[in-house]
C-alpha positions in Angstrom: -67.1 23.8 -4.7 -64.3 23.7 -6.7 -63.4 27.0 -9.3 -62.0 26.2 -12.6 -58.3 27.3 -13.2 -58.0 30.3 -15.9 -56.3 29.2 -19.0 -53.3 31.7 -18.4 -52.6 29.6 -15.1 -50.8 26.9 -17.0 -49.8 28.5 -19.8 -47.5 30.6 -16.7 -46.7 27.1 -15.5 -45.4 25.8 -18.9 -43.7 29.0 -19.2 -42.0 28.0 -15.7 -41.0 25.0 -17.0 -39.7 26.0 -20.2 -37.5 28.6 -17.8 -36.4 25.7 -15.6 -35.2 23.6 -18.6 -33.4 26.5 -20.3 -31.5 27.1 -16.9 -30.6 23.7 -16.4 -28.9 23.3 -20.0 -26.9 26.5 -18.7 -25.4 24.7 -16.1 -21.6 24.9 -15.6 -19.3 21.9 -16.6 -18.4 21.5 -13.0 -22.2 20.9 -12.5 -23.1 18.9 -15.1 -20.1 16.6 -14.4 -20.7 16.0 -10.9 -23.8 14.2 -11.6 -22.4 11.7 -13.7 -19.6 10.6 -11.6 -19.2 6.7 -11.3 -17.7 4.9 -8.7 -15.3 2.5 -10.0 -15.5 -0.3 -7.4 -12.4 -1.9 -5.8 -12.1 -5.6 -5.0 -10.1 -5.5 -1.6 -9.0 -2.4 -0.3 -10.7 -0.3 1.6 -9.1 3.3 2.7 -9.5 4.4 -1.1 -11.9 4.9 -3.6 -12.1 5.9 -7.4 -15.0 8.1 -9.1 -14.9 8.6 -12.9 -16.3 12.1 -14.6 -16.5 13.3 -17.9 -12.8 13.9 -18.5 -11.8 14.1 -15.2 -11.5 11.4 -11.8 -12.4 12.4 -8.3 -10.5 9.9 -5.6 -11.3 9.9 -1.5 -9.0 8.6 0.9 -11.3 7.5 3.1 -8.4 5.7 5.6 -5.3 7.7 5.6 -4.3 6.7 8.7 -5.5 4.8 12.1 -8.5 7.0 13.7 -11.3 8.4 12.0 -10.7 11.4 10.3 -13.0 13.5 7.2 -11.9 12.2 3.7 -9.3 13.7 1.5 -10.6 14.4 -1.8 -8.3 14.4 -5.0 -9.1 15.9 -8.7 -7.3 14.4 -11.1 -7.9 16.2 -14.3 -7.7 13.6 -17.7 -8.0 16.3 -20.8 -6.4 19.6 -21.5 -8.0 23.0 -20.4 -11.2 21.0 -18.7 -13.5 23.5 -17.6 -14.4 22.3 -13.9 -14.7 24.1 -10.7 -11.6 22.6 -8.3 -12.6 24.7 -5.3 -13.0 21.9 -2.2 -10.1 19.6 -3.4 -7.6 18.6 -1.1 -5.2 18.5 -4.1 -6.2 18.8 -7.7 -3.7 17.4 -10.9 -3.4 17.5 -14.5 -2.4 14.9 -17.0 0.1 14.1 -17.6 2.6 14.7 -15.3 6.7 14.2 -16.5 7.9 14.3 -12.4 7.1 13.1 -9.6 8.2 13.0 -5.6 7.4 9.7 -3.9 8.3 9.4 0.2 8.0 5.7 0.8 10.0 2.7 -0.9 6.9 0.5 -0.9 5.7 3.8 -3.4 8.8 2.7 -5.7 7.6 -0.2 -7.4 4.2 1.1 -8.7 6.3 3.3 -10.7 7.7 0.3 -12.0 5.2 -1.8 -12.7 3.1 0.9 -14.5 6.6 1.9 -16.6 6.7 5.1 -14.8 10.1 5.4 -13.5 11.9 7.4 -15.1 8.7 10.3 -13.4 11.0 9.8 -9.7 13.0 13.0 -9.1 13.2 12.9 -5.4 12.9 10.5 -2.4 14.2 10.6 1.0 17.5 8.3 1.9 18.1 6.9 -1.7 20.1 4.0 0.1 16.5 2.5 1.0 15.9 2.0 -2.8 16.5 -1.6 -4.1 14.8 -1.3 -7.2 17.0 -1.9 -10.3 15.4 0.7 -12.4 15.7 3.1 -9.5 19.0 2.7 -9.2 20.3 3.3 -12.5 18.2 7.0 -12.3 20.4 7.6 -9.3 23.6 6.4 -10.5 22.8 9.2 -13.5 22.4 11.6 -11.2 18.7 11.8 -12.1 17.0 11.8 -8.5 18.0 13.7 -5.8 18.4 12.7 -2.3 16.2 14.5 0.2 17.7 13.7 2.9 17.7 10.4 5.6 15.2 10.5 8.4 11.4 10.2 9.1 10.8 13.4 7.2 12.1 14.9 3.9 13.5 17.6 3.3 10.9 20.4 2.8 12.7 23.0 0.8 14.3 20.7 -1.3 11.1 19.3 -2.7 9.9 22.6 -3.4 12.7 23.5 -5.3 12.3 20.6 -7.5 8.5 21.4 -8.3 7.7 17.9 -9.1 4.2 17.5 -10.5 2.7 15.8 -7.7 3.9 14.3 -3.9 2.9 11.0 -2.7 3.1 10.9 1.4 2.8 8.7 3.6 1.3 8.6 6.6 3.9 6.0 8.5 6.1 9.4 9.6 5.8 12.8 9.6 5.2 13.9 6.2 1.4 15.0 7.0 2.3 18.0 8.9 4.0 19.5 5.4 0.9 19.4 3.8 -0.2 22.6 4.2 3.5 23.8 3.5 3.2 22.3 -0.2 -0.4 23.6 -0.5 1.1 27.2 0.1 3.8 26.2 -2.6 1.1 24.9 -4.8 2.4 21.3 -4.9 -0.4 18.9 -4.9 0.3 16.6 -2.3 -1.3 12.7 -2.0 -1.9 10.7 0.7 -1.3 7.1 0.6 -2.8 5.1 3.5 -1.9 1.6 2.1 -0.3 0.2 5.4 -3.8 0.6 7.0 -5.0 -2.1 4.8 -4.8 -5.6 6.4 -6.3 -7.7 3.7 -2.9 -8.2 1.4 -4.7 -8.0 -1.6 -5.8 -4.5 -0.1 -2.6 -3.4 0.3 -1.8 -4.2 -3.0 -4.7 -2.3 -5.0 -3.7 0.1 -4.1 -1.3 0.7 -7.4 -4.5 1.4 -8.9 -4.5 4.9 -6.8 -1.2 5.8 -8.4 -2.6 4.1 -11.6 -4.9 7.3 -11.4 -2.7 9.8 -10.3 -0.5 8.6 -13.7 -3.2 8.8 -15.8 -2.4 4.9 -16.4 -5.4 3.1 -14.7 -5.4 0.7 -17.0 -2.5 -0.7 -16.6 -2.7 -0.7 -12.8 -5.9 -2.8 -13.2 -4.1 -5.2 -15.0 -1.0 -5.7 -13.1 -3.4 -5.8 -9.9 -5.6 -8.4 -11.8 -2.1 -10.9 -12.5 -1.4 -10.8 -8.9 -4.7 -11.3 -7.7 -5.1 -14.7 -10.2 -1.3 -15.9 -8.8 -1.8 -14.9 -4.8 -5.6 -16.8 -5.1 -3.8 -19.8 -7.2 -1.2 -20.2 -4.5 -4.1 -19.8 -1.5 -5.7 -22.2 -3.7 -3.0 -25.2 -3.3 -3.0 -25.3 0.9 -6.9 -24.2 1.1 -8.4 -27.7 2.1 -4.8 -28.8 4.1 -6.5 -31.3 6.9 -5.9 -31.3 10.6 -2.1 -30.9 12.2 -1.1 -27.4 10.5 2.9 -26.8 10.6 3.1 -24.2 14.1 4.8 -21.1 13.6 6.4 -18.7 15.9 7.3 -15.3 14.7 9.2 -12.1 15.9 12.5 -11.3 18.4 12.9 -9.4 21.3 14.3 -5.3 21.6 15.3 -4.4 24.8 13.6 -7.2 26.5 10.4 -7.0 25.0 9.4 -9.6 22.1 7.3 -7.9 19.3 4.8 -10.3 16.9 2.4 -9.2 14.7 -1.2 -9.1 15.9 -3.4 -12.1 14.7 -6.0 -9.3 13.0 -2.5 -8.0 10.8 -1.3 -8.6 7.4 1.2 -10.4 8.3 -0.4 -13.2 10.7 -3.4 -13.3 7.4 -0.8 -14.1 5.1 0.5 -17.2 7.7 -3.5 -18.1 8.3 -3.7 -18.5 4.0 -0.1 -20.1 3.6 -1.6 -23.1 6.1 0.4 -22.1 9.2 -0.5 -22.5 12.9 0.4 -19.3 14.2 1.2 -19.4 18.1 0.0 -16.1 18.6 -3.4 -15.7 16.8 -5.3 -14.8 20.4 -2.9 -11.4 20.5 -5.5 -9.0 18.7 -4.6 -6.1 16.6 -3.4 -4.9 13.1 0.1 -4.0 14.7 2.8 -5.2 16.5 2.1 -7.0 19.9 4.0 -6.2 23.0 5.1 -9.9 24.6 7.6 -10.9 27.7 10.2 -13.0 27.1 8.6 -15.9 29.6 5.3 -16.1 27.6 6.6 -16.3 24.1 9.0 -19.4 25.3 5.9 -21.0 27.0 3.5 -20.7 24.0 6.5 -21.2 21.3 8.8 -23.3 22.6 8.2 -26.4 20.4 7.2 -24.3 17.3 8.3 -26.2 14.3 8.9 -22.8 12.4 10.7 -19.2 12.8 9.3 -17.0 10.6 10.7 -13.4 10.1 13.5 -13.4 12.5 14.4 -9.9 11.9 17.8 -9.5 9.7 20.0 -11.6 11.7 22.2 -13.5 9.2 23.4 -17.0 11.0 21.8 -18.9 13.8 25.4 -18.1 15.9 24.8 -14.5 15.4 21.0 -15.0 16.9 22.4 -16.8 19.6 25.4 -14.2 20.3 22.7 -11.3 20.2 20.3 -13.3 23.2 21.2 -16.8 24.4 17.6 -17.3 24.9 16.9 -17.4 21.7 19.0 -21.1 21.6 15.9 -22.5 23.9 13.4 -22.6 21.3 12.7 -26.2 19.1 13.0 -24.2 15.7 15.9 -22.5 16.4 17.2 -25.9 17.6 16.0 -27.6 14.4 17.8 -24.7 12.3 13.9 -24.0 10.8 14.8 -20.4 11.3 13.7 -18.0 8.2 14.1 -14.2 7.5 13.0 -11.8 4.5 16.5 -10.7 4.1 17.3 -12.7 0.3 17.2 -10.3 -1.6 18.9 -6.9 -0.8 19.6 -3.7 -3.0 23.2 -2.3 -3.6 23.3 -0.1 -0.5 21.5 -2.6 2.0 17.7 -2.3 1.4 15.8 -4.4 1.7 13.5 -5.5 -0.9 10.9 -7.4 0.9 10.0 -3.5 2.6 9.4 -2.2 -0.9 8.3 -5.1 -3.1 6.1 -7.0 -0.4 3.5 -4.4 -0.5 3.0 -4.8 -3.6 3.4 -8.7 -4.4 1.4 -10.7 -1.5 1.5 -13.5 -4.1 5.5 -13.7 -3.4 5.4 -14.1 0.1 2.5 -16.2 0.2 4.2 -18.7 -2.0 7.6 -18.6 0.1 5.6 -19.4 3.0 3.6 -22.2 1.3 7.0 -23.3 0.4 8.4 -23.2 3.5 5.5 -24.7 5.2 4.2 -27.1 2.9 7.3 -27.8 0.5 5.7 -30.5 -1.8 3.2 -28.1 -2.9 5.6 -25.9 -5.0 8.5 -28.3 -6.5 9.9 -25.8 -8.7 9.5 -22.7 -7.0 12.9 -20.7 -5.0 12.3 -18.5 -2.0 11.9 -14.6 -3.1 12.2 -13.0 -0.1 12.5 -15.6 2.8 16.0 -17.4 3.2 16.6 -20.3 5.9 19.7 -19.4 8.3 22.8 -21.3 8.2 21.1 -23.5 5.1 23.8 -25.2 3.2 
């Protein structure tokens, strides 16, 4: 038998509800925020990602580095005096900043692109930098040199108090993290070298685009070299049988070093049409060969391609006499990145390349497939000994 409810029964529960409603209008910013955060999706890369709040943007590194490893989680606050719990952030950041410390030339040209340069106040080994705009900062005297090496100098960073830190992960930069915690420096990881798509590797300008407070414009400079690097892909997508083959690497101490066939740089030879010789040597890195293999697969390889920074064929031959033995070196089809170099000697396929897949993809096409690009001049890649 059922027993009928009393009348003050719900009138408690509606004055429950009316409790529960009240309390949740009461909720702190930081609360109210959180549930509104949108992902804003990326196209290509992988290790990031980007969450919009209400004034405010949240990003995870999600690949720093090789391995697994938990997220690192950025707050990057967007208007003045925001009222948001930061507690839990690996770094947090207001806009805008007016000086920054970046640790890796491929870092340079996002400042660039997203008309941020004049923000660089430090960087280790300024000789690296190739970048025009850069140097004219350092030739005023307006960025200091932190020092050559894997890792920059510490205290000298600290003493400049920049506004932010971008690291990277390629030396040893992580272990100063908690250094510039304690010094209350918020420090960034970029992980854009774990990226193998080369589109990947290039959105991420859109994670400084954040950390600059200019997204927008990151989005668009990504977007133009997104629509030139598919156009170029475009042009030697439906090439028929009897690809071009290509060899690539040289030997240190005895040991030849390729890239892996599952690495940027053997993805970018797949899309430029090329036959790359050593496409069943897995991985994202560099590949370990003997001398005796290479000339057996390679030997009548109709291309060299990245043949480190050697500047004639004689000066090849003079380093390693083997080297004379192989069909591309006899046909003088030999190329290296080494065009284009900065006042002091960097080199500006290291910084740019990152950045611009669409340039080295159309070098290649044009090396490969010449009749496809009439008009265009190598960026990076120059032909040794070429008259």
């Amino acid at each position: 038998m059922k027993i009928p409810l009393h009348p003050s029964f719900f009138i408690f529960r509606i004055f429950q509800f009316c409790i529960f409603l009240f309390l949740l209008s009461c909720q702190s910013p930081k609360e109210n925020n959180e549930l509104y955060l949108t992902e804003i999706p990326n196209s290509y890369a992988k290790g990031f990602a980007v969450f919009q709040g209400e004034g405010y943007k949240v990003i995870e590194v999600r690949q720093a580095f090789s391995g697994e490893h938990p997220p690192f989680r950025y707050l990057i606050k967007e208007v003045p005096n925001l009222k948001i719990d930061d507690d839990g952030f690996d770094a947090v950041v207001s806009l805008p900043v007016s000086k920054v410390v970046l640790t890796s030339t491929t870092h340079i040209p996002h400042l660039d692109y997203l008309g941020a340069s004049d923000l660089l106040i430090g960087f280790p080994d300024l000789d690296l930098i190739s970048s025009p705009m850069s140097r004219e900062l350092i030739a005023a005297g307006k960025i200091t040199d932190l020092g050559s090496g894997a890792q920059a100098n510490i205290e000298k960073i600290i003493d400049l108090d920049p506004d932010w830190v971008m690291i990277s992960t390629l030396g040893e930069d992580l272990k100063n993290l908690e250094i510039l915690k304690s010094a209350e420096i918020p420090a960034f990881i970029n992980g854009e070298y774990v990226e193998q798509h080369p589109l990947g590797r290039a959105e991420w300008i859109k994670f400084t685009g954040a950390l600059l407070g200019k997204s927008k414009e990151a989005n668009l400079k990504f977007s133009q070299i997104e629509s030139d690097y598919n156009q170029a892909a475009d042009l030697v997508k439906n090439i028929p049988n009897g690809r071009p083959k290509v060899m690539s690497g040289v030997m240190y101490k005895d040991i030849w070093y390729v890239p892996g066939a599952d690495s940027w740089g053997a993805r970018l030879l797949d899309v430029a049409g090329g036959d790359y010789l050593f496409k069943e040597q897995k991985g994202t890195g560099s590949v370990q060969l003997s001398y005796e293999y290479v000339l057996e697969v390679a030997q009548e390889a109709e291309f060299w391609l990245g043949a480190a920074d050697f500047k004639t064929l004689e000066e090849m031959e003079n380093a390693d006499p083997r080297y004379a033995h192989f069909n591309a070196f006899q046909k003088g089809n030999v190329y290296t990145y080494t065009l284009k170099k900065g006042p002091t000697g960097g080199l500006e396929y290291f910084e740019l390349g990152y950045l611009r897949p669409d340039l080295i993809l159309q070098d290649l096409i044009k090396i490969l497939y010449p009749e496809h690009l009439p008009g265009y001049s190598l960026y990076f890649y120059t032909k040794l000994d070429e008259k």
